[in-house]
TIVO-2410 file (N, C-alpha, C; in nm, 3 decimals):
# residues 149
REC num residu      c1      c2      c3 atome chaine
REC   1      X  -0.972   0.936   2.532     N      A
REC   1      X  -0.944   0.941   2.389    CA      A
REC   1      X  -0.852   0.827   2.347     C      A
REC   2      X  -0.763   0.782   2.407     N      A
REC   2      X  -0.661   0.694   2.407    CA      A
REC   2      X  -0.725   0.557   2.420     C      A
REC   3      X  -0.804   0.523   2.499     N      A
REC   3      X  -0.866   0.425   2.526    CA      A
REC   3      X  -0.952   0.394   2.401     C      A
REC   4      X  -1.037   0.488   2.382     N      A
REC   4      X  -1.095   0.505   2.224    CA      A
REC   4      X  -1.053   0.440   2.119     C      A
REC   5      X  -0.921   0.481   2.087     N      A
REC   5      X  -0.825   0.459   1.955    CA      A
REC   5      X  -0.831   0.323   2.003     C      A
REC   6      X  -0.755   0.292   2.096     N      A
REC   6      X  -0.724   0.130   2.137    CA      A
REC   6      X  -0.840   0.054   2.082     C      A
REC   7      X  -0.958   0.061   2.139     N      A
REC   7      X  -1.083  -0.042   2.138    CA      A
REC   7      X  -1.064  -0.015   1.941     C      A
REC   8      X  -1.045   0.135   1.871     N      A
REC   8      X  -1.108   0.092   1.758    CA      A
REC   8      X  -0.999   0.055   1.644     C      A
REC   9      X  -0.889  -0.006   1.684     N      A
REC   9      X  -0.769  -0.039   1.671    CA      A
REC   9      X  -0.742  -0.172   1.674     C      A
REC  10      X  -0.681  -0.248   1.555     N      A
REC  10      X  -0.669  -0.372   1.461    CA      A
REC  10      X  -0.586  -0.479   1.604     C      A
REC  11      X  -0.559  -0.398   1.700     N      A
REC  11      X  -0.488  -0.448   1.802    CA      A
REC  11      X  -0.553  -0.469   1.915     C      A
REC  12      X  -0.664  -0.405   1.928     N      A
REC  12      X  -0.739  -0.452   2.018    CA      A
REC  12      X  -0.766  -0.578   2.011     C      A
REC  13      X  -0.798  -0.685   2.168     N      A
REC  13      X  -0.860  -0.817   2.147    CA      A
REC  13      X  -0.935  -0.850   2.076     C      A
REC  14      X  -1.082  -0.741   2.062     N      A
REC  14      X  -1.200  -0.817   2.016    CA      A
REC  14      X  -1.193  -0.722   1.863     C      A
REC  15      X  -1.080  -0.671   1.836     N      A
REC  15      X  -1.099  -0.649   1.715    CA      A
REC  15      X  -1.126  -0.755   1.534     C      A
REC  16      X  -1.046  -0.866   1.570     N      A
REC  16      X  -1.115  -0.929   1.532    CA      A
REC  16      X  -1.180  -1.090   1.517     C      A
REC  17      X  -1.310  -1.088   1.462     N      A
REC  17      X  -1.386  -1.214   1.532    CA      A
REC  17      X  -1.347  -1.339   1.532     C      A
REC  18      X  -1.358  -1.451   1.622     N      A
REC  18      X  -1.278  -1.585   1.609    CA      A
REC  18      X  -1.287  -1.608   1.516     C      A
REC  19      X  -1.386  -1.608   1.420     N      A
REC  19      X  -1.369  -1.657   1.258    CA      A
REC  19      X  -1.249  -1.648   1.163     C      A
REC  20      X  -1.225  -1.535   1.205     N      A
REC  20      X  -1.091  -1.454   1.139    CA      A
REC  20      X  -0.997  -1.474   1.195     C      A
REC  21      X  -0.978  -1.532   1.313     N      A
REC  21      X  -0.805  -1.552   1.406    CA      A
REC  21      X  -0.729  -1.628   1.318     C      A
REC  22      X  -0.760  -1.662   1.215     N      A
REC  22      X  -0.615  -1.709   1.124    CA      A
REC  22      X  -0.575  -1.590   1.072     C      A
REC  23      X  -0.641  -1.504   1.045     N      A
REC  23      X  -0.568  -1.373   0.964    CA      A
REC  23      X  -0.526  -1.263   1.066     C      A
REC  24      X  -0.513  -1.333   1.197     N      A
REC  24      X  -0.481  -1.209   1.310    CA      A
REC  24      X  -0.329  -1.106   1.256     C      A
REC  25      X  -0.228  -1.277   1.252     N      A
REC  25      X  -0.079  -1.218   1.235    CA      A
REC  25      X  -0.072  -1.094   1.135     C      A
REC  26      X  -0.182  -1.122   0.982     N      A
REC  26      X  -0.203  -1.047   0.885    CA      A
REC  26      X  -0.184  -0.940   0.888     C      A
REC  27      X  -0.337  -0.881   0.929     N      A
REC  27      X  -0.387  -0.726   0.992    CA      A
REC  27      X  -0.321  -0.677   1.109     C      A
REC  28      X  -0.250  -0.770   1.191     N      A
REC  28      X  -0.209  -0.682   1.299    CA      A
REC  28      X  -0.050  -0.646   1.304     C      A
REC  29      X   0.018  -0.752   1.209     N      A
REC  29      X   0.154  -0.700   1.189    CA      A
REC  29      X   0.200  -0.723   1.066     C      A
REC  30      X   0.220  -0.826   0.984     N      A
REC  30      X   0.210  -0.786   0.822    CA      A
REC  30      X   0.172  -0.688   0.751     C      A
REC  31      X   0.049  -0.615   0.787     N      A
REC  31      X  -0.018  -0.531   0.681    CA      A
REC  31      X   0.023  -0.418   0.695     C      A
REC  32      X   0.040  -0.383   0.811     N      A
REC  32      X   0.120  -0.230   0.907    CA      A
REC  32      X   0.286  -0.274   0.860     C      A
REC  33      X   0.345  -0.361   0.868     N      A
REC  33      X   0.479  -0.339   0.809    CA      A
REC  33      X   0.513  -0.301   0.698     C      A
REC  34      X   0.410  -0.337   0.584     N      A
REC  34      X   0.407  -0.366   0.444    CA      A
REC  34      X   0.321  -0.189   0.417     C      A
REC  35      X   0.235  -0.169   0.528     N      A
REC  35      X   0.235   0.018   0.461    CA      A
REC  35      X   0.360   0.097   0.516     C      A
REC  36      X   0.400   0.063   0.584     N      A
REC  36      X   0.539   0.097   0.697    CA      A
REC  36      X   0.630   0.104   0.589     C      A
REC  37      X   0.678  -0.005   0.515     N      A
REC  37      X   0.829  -0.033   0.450    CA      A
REC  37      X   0.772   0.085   0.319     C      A
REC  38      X   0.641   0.077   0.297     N      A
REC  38      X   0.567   0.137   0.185    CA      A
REC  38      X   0.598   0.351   0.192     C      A
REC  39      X   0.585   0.340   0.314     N      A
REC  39      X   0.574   0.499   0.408    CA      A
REC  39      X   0.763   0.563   0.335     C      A
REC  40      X   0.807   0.475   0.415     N      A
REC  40      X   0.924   0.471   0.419    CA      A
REC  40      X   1.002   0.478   0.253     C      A
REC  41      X   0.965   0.386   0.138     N      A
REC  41      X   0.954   0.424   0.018    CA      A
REC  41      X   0.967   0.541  -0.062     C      A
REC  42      X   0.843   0.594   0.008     N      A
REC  42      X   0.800   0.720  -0.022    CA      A
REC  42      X   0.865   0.830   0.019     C      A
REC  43      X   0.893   0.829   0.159     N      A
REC  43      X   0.993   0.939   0.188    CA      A
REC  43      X   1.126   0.915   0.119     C      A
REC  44      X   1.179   0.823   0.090     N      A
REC  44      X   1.356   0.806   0.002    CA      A
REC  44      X   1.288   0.857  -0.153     C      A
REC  45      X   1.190   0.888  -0.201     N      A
REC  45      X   1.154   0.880  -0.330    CA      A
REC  45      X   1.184   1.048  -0.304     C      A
REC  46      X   1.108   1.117  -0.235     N      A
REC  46      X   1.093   1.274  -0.240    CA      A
REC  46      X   1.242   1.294  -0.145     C      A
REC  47      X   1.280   1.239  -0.076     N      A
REC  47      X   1.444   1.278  -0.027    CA      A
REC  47      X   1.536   1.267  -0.141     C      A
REC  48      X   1.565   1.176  -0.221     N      A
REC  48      X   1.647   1.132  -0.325    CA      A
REC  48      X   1.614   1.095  -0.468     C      A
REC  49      X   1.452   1.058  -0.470     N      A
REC  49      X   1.428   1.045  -0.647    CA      A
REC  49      X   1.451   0.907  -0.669     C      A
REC  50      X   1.451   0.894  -0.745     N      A
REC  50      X   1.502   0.726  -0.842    CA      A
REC  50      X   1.563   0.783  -0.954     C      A
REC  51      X   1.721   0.738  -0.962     N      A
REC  51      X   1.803   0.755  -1.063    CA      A
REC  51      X   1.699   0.699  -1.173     C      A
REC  52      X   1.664   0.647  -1.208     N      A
REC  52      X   1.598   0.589  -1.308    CA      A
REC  52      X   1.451   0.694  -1.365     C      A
REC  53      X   1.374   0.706  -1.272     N      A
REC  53      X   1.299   0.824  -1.280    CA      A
REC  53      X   1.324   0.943  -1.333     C      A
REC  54      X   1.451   1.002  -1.260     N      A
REC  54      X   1.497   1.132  -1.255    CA      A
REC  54      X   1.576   1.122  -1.418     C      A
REC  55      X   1.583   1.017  -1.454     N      A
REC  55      X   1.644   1.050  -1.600    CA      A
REC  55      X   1.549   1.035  -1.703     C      A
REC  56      X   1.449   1.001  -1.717     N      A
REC  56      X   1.342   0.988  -1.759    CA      A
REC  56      X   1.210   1.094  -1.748     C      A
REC  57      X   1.195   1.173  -1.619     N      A
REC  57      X   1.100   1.271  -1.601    CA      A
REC  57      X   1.162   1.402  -1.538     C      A
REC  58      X   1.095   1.520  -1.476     N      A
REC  58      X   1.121   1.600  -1.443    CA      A
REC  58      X   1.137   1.608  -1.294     C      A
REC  59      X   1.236   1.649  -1.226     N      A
REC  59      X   1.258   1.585  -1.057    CA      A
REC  59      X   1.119   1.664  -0.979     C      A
REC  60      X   1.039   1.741  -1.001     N      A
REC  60      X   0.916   1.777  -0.955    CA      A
REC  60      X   0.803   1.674  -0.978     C      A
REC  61      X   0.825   1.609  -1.096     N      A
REC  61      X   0.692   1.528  -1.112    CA      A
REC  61      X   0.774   1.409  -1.039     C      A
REC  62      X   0.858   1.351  -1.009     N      A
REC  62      X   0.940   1.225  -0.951    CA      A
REC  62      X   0.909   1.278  -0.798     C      A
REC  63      X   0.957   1.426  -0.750     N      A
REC  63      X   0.874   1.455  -0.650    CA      A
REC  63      X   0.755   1.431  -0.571     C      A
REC  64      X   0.650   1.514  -0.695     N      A
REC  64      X   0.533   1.493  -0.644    CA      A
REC  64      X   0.478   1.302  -0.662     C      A
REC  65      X   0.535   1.243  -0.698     N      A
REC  65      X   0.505   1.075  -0.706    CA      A
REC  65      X   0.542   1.022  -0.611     C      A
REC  66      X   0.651   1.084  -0.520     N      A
REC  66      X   0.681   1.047  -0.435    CA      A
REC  66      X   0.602   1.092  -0.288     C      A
REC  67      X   0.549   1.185  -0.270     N      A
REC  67      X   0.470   1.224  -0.189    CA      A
REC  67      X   0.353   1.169  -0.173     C      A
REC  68      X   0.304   1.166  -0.303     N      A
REC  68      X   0.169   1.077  -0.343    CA      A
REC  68      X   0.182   0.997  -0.281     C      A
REC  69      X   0.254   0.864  -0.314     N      A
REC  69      X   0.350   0.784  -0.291    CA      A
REC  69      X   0.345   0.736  -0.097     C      A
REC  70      X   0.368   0.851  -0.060     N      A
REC  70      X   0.400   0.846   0.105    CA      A
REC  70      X   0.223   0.875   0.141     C      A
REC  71      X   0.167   0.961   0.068     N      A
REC  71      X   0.070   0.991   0.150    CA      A
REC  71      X  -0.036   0.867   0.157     C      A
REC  72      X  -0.080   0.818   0.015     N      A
REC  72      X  -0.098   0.716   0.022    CA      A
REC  72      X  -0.131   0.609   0.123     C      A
REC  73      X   0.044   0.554   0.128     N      A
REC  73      X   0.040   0.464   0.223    CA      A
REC  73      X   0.016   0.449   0.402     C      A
REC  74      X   0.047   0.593   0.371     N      A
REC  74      X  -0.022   0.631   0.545    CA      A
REC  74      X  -0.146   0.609   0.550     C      A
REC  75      X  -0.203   0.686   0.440     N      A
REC  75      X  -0.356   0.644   0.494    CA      A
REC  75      X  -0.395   0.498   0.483     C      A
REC  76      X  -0.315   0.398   0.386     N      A
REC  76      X  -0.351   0.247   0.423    CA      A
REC  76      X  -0.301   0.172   0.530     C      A
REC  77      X  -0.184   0.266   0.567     N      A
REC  77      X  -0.194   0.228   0.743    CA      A
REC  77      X  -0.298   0.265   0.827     C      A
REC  78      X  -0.322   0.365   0.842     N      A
REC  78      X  -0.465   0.389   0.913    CA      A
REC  78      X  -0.582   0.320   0.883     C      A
REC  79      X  -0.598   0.306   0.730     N      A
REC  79      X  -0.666   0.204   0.677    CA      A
REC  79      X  -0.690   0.040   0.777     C      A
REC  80      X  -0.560   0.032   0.793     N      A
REC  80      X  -0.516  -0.152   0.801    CA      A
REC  80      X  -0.527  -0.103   0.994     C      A
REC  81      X  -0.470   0.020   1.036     N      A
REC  81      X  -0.472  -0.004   1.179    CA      A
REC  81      X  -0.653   0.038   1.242     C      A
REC  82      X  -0.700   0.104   1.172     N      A
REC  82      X  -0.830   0.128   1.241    CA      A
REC  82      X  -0.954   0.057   1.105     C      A
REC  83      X  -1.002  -0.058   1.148     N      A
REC  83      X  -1.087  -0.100   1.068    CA      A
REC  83      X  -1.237  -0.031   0.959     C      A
REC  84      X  -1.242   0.041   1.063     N      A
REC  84      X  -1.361   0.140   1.046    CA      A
REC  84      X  -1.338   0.233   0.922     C      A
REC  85      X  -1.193   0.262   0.919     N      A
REC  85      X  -1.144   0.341   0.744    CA      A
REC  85      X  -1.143   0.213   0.649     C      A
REC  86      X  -1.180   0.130   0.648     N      A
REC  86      X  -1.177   0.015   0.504    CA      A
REC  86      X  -1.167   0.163   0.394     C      A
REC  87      X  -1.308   0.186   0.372     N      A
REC  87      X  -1.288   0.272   0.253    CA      A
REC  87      X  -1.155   0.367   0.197     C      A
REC  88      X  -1.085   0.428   0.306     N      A
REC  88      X  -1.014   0.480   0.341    CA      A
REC  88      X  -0.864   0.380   0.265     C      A
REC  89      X  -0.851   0.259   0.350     N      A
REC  89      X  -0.785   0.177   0.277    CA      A
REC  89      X  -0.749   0.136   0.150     C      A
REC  90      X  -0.946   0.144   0.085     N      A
REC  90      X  -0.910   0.069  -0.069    CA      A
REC  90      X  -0.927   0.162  -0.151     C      A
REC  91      X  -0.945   0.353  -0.126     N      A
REC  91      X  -0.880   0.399  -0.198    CA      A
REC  91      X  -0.701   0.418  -0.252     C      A
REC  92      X  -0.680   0.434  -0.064     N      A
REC  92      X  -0.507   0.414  -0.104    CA      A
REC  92      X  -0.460   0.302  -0.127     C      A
REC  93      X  -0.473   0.206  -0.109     N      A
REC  93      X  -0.446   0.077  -0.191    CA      A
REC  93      X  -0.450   0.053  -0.355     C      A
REC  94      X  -0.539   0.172  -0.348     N      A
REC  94      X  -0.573   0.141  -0.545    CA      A
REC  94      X  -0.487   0.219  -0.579     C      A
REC  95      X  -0.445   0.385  -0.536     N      A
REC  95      X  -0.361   0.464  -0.554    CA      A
REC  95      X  -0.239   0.372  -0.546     C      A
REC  96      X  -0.190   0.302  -0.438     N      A
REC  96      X  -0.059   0.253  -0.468    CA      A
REC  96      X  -0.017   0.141  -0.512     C      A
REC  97      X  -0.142   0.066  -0.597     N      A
REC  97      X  -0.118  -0.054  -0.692    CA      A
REC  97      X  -0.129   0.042  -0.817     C      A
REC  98      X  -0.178   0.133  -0.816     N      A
REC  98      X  -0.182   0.217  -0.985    CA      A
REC  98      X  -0.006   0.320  -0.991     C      A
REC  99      X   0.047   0.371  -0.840     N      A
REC  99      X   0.170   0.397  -0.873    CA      A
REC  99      X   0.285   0.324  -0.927     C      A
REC 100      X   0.258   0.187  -0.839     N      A
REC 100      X   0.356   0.084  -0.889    CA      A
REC 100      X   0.368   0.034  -1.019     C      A
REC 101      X   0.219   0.001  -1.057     N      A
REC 101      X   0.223  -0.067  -1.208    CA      A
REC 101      X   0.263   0.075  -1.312     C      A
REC 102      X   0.258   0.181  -1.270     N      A
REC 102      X   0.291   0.326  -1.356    CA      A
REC 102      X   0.486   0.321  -1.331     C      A
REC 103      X   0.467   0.302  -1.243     N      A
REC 103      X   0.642   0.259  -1.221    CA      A
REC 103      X   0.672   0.158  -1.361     C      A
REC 104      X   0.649   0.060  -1.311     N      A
REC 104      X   0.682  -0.085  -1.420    CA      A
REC 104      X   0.641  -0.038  -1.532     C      A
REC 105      X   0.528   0.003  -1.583     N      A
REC 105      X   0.534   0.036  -1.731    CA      A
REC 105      X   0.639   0.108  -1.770     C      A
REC 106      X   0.654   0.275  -1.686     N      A
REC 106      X   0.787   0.375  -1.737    CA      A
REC 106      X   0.886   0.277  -1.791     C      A
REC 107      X   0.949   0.164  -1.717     N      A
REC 107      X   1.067   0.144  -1.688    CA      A
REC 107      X   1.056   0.057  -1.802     C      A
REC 108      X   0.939   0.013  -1.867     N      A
REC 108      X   0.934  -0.125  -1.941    CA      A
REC 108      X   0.914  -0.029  -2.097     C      A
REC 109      X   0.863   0.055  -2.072     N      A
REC 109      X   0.830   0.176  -2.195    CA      A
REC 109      X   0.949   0.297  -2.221     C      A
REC 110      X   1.008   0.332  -2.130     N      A
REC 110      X   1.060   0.458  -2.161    CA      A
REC 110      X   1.196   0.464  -2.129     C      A
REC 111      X   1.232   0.337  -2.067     N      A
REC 111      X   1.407   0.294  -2.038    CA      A
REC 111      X   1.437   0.322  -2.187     C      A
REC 112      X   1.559   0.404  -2.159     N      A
REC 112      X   1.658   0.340  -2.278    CA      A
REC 112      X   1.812   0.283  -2.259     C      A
REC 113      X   1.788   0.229  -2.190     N      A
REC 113      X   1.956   0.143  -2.127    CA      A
REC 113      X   1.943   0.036  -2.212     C      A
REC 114      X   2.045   0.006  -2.231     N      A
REC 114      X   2.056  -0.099  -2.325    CA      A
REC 114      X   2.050  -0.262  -2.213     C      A
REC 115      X   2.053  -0.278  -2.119     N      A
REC 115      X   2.009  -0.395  -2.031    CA      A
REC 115      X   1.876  -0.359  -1.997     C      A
REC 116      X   1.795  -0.418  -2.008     N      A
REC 116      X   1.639  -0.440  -1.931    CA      A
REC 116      X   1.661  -0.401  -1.783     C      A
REC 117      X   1.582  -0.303  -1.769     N      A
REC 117      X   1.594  -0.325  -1.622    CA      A
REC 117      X   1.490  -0.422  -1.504     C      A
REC 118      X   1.475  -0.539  -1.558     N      A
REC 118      X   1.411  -0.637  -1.554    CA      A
REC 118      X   1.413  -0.690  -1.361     C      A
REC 119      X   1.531  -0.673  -1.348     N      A
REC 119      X   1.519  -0.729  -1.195    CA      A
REC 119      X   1.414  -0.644  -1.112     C      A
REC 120      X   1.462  -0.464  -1.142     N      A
REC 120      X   1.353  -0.385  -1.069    CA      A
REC 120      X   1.210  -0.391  -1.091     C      A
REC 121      X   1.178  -0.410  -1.243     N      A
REC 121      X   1.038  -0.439  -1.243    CA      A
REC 121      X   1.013  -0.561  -1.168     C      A
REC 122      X   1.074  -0.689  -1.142     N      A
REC 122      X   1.009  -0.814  -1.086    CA      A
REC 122      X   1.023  -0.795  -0.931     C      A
REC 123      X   1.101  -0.700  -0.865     N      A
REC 123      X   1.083  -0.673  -0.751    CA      A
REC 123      X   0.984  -0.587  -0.755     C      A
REC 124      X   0.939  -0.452  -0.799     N      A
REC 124      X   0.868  -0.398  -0.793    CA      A
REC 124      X   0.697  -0.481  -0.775     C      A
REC 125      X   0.696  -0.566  -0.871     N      A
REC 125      X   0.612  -0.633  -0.940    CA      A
REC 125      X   0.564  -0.742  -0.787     C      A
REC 126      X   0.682  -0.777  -0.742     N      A
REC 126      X   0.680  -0.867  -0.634    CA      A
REC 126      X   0.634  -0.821  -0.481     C      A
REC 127      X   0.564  -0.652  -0.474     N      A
REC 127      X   0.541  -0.595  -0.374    CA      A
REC 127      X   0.363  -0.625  -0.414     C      A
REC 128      X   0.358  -0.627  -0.522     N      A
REC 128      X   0.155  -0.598  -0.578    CA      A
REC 128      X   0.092  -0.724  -0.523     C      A
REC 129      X   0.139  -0.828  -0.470     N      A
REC 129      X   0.011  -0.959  -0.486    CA      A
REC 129      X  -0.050  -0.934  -0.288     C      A
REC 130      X   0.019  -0.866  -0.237     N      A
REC 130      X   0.025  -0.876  -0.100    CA      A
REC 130      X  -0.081  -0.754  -0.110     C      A
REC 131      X  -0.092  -0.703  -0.190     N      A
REC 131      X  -0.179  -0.504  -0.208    CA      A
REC 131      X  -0.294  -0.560  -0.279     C      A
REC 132      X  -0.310  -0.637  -0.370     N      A
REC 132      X  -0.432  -0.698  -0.489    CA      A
REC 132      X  -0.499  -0.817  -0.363     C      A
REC 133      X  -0.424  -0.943  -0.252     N      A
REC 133      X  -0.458  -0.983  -0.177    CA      A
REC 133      X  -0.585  -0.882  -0.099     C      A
REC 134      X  -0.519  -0.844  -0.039     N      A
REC 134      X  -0.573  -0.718   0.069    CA      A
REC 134      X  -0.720  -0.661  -0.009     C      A
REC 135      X  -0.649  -0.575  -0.075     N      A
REC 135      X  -0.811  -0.552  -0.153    CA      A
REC 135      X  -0.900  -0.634  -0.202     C      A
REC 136      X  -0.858  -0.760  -0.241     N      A
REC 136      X  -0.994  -0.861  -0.226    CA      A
REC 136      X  -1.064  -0.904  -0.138     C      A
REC 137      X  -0.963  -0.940   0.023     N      A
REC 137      X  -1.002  -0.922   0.127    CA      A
REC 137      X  -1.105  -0.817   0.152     C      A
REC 138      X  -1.099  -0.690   0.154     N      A
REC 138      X  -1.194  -0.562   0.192    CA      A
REC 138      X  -1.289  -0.611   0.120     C      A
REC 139      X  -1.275  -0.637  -0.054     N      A
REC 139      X  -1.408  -0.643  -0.109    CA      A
REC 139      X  -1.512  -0.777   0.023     C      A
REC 140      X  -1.448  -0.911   0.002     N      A
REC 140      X  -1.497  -1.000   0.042    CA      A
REC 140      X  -1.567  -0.936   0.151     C      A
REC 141      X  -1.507  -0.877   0.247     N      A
REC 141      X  -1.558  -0.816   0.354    CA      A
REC 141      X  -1.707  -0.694   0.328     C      A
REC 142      X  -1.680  -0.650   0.261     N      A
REC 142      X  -1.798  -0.581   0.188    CA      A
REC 142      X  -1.881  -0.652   0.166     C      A
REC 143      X  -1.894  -0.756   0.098     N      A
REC 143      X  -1.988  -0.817   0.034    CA      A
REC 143      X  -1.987  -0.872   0.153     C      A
REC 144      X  -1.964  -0.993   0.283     N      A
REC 144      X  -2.005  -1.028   0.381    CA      A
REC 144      X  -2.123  -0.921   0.458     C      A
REC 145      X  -2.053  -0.790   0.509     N      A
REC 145      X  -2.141  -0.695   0.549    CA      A
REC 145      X  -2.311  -0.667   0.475     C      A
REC 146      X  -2.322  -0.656   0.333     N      A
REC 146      X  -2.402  -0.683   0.262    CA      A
REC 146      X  -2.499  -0.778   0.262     C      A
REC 147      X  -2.425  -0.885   0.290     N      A
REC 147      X  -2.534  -0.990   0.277    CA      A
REC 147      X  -2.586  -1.028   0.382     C      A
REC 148      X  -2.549  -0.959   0.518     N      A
REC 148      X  -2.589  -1.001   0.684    CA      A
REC 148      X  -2.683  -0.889   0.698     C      A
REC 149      X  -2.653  -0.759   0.591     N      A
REC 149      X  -2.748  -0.669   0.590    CA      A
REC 149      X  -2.908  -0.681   0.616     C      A
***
């Protein structure tokens, strides 16, 4: 069973083809850190909330966003570590480019602090090109599969 996972696992050698060995570093440790730091997110969201959230919504719905949130990105780790879930991937990928930009709007719509909270949206904002990357990747990859069809 172990052996299994390995072969069908972003870490295996022949996982993927010389064509692609520039994007090894990508998929095999970038993309897993980036659902990792993402995982991790998610659990401080449902442990603690976002002051900012929590004054703005109800700590159950900041809750459940936060779970979302975590669950999500696990599955785009599994996504990113076992190739064979793509699909798997670019649903939670879409789920957590649609949480984030739902983040940035609240904060850009429903703040009422009298300073912008401008830095968090451009960090926030500054996590999406690495998630919008990725999913063009899968598509491209789709459409490759397609056309060898």
């Amino acid at each position: 069973m172990i052996r299994r996972l390995w072969r069908a696992s972003i870490w295996h050698p022949d996982a993927i083809p010389p064509i692609e060995w520039k994007y090894r570093n990508l998929k095999r440790l970038w993309l897993p850190v980036y659902d990792l730091i993402a995982i991790w997110a998610g659990v401080q969201a449902v442990l603690f909330g976002s002051s900012l959230l929590n004054r703005l919504f109800p700590a159950l719905f900041v809750d459940t966003v936060g779970m979302v949130f975590t669950v999500a990105a696990f599955a785009a780790l599994l996504g990113v570590a076992f190739p064979r879930l793509w699909a798997v991937e670019i649903f939670a990928k879409l789920v957590l480019v649609a949480l984030v930009a739902g983040y940035v709007a609240a904060i850009l719509l429903f703040s009422k602090t009298p300073e912008p909270n401008t830095f968090v949206v451009g960090m926030l904002g500054w996590g999406l090109p690495l998630a919008l990357f990725r999913l063009h990747m899968l598509g491209e990859e789709i459409k490759e599969r397609r056309e060898s069809a």
